[in-house]
C-alpha positions in Angstrom: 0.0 0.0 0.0 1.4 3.9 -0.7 1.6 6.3 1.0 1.7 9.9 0.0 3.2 12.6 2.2 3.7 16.7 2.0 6.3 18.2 3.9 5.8 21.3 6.0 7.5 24.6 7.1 11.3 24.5 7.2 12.1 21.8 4.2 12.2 24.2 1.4 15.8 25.2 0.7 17.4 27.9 -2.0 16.9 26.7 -5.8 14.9 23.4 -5.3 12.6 24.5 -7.8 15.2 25.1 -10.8 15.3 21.4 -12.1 11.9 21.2 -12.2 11.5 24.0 -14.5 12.7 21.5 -17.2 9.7 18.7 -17.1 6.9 20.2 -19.4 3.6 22.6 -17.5 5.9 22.8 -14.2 6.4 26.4 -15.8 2.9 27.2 -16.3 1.5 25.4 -13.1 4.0 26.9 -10.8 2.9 30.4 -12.7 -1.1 29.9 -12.6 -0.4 28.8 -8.4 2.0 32.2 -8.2 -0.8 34.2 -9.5 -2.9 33.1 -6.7 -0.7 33.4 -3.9 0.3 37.1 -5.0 3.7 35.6 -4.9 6.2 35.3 -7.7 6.8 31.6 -6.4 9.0 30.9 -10.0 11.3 33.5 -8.2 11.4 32.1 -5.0 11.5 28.3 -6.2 15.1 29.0 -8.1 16.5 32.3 -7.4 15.4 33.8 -3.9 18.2 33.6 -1.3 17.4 31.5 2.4 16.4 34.6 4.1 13.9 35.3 1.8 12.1 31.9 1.8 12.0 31.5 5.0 10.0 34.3 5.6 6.7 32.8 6.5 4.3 34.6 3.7 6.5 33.3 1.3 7.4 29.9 2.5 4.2 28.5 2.9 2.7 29.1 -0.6 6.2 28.0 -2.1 6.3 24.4 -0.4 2.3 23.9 -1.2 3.0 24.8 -4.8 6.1 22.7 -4.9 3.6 19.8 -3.8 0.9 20.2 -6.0 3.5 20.8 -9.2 5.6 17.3 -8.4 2.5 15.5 -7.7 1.1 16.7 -11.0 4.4 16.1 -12.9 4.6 12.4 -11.8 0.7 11.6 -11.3 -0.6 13.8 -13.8 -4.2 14.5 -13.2 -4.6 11.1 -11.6 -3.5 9.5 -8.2 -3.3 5.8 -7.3 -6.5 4.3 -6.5 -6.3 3.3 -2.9 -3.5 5.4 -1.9 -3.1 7.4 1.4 -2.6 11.0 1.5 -0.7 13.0 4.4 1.0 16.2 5.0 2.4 17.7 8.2 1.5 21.3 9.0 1.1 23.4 5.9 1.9 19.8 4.1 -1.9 19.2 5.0 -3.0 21.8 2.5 -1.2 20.2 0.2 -2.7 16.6 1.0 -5.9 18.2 0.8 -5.9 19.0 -2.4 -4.3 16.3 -3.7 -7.3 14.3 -2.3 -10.0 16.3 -3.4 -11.5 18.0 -0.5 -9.8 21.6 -1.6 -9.6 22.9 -5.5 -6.1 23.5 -6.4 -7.5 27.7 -6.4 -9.0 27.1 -2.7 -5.6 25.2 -1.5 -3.6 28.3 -2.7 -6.2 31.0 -1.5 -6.4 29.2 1.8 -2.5 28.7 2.2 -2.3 32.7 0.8 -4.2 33.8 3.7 -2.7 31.3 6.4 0.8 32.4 5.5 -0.4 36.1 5.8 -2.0 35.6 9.1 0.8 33.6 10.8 3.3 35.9 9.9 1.4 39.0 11.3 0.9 37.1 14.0 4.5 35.8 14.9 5.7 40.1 14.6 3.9 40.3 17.5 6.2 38.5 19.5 9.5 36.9 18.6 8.9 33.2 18.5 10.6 30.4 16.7 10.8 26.4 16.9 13.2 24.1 17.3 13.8 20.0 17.3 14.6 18.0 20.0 16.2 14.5 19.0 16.2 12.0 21.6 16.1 11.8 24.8 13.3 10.3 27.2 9.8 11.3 26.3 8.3 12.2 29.7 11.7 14.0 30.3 11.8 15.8 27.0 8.0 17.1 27.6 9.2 17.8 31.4 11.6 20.2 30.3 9.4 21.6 28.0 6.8 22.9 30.3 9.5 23.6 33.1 10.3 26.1 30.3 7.1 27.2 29.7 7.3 25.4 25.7 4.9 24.1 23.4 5.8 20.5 22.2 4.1 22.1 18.8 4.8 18.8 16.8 5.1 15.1 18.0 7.0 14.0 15.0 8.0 9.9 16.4 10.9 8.4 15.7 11.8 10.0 18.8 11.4 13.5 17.7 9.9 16.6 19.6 9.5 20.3 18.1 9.4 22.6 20.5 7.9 26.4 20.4 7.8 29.2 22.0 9.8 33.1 22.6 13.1 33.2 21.2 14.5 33.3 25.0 12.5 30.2 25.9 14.3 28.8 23.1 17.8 29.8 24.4 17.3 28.0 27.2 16.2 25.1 26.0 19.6 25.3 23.7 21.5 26.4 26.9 20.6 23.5 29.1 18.6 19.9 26.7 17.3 17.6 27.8 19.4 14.5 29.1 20.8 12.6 26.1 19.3 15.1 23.3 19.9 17.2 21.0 18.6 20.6 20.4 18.1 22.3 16.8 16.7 25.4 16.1 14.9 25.1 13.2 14.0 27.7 9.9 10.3 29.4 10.6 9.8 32.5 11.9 7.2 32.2 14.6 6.0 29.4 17.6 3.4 27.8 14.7 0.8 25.4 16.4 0.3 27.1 19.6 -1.0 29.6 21.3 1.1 32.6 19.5 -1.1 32.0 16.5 -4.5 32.8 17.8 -5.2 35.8 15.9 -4.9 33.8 12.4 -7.6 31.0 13.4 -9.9 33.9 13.0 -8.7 35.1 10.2 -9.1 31.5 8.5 -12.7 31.0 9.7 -13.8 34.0 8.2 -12.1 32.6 5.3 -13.7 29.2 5.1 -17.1 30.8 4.4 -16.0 31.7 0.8 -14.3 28.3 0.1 -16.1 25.0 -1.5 -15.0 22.4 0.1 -15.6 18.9 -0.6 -15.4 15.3 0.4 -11.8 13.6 0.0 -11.9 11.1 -2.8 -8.6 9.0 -1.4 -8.5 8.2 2.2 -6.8 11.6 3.9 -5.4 11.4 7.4 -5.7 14.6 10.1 -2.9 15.8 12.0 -5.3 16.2 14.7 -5.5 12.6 15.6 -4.1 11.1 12.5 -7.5 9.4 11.8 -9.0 9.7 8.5 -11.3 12.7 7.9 -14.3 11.6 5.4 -16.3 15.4 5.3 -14.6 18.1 3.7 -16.3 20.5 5.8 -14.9 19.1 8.4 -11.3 18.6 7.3 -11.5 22.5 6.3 -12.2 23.0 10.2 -9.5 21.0 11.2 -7.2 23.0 8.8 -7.9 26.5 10.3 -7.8 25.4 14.0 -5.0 23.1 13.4 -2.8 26.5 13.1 -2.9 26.8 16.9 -2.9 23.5 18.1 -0.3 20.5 18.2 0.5 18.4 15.0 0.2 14.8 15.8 2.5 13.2 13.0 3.2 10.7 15.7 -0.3 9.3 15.6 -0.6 9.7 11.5 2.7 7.4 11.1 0.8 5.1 13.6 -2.2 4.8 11.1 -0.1 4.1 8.1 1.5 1.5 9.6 -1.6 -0.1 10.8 -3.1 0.3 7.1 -0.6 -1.8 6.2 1.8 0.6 4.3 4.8 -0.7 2.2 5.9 2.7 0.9 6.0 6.3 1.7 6.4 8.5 -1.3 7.4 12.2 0.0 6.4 14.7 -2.8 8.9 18.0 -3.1 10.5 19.5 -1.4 11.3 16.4 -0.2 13.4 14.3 2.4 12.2 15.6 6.0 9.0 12.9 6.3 11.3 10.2 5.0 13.8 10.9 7.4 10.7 10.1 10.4 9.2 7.0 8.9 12.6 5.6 8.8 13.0 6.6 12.1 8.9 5.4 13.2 7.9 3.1 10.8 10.7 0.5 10.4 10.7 -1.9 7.3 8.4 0.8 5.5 10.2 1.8 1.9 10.6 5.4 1.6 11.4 7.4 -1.7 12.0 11.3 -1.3 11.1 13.6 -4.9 13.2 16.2 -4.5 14.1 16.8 -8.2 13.2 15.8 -11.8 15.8 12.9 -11.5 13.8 10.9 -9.0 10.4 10.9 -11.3 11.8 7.4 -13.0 12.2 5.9 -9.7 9.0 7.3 -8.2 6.9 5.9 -11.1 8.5 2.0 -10.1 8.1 2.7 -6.4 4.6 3.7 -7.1 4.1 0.2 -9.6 5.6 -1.5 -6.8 3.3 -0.1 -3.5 -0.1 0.9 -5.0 -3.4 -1.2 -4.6 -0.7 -3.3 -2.5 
């Protein structure tokens, strides 16, 4: 059985767009999904330097774009029958319109407007996030509260992201938990928690003018990692999800009692491979991060789909 996954926040990196500018309509689509956002995402997919991508109203677009324009150069219109979508954080949006329940227009509109609001949101106060590998769980949560952090993202495999100010963060750097390690990670504000308030709002008002619809391939939540059937529904989970914990713990534990043999991670690529090697051991992974991988992809995807 496939799985299909959509990276979030912090995996886009300067240029990963440039090679696939080469496969035919990646131009165009990357163009049309630009022309949404407000955002000249063929820019910031091949020229735009790190500090410029990382800034939250442009990073979030770029990465969903990068999804939707991968999937649609190796799927064309068409996914696997049977296959299961899954994106962490802004990855969701992704996921979602992959599997139906957003238009690609809605996806972009949506992801527009939750980039927007985030980043207004994290001015207010400097936040940031940051990954802590290893350690005990109960220790590592612990030491996040004793700090007064967020674990923002249960990510398995023995990974934690936590969020908060900037001098919570220091701390947490200053003194980790026994027997982890600390990174600091590239976003610009403490997504996922408490900080972003103001942009839930923002996105309800939002979902009023937005048609969604009913996934047509199973699509998991990052909520509780269970499937989500309504699209009204998923759309819900989308805006409040902004503010509350990502559970990519608990959607790794549904694919592997689904019966996955293969995780396919759509561009830009690598970070959700990296956890289901780490949480779902004996699963194949493949990452698409460039044009070079498509061949591969298209055997991995002969190989796990309808499995």
């Amino acid at each position: 059985m496939l799985a299909i996954v959509c990276p979030g926040q912090g995996s886009q990196t300067p240029g990963f767009l440039t090679d696939w500018l080469e496969v035919d309509g990646v131009r165009d689509h990357l163009t049309a999904l630009g022309d949404i956002t407000g955002r000249d995402l063929l820019a910031h997919g091949t020229t735009s330097d790190e500090e410029t991508i990382k800034d939250t109203a442009v990073a979030q677009p770029l990465i969903v774009a990068a999804g939707l324009v991968s999937a649609r150069a190796l799927f064309g219109d068409s996914l696997p029958a049977g296959a299961i979508l899954a994106g962490h954080s802004v990855g969701e949006i992704t996921a979602s319109a992959l599997a139906g329940a957003l238009s690609e227009t809605d996806a972009l509109t949506f992801v527009r407007e939750r980039a927007n609001a985030m980043a207004q949101a994290a001015a207010t106060t400097p936040t940031g996030m940051a990954a802590v590998l290893g350690g005990d769980p109960e220790e590592v949560l612990a030491k996040l509260s004793e700090l007064g952090l967020t674990p923002a993202n249960a990510n398995g495999g023995g990974q934690t992201v936590a969020a908060g100010t900037l001098e919570q963060l220091e701390a947490l750097v200053a003194n980790p938990p026994a027997k982890a390690r600390v990174i600091p990670l590239k976003v610009a504000g403490a997504f996922h928690t408490s900080h972003m308030q103001p942009a839930v709002g923002v996105l309800q008002e939002l979902s009023s003018s937005l048609s969604p619809q009913n996934p047509q391939l199973t699509l998991l939540s990052n909520f509780d990692g269970a499937p989500v059937t309504d699209g009204a529904t998923n759309l819900a989970s989308l805006v409040a999800q902004v503010s509350r914990p990502v559970r990519w713990d608990l959607c790794m534990e549904t694919l592997a009692a689904q019966g996955v043999t293969g995780v396919l991670e759509l561009a830009p690529a690598g970070t959700l491979v990296g956890l289901a090697r780490r949480g779902l051991k004996g699963v194949k992974t493949l990452a698409l991060k460039s044009p070079a991988e498509l061949d591969a992809a298209r055997e991995f995807i002969a190989e796990h789909a309808g499995h």
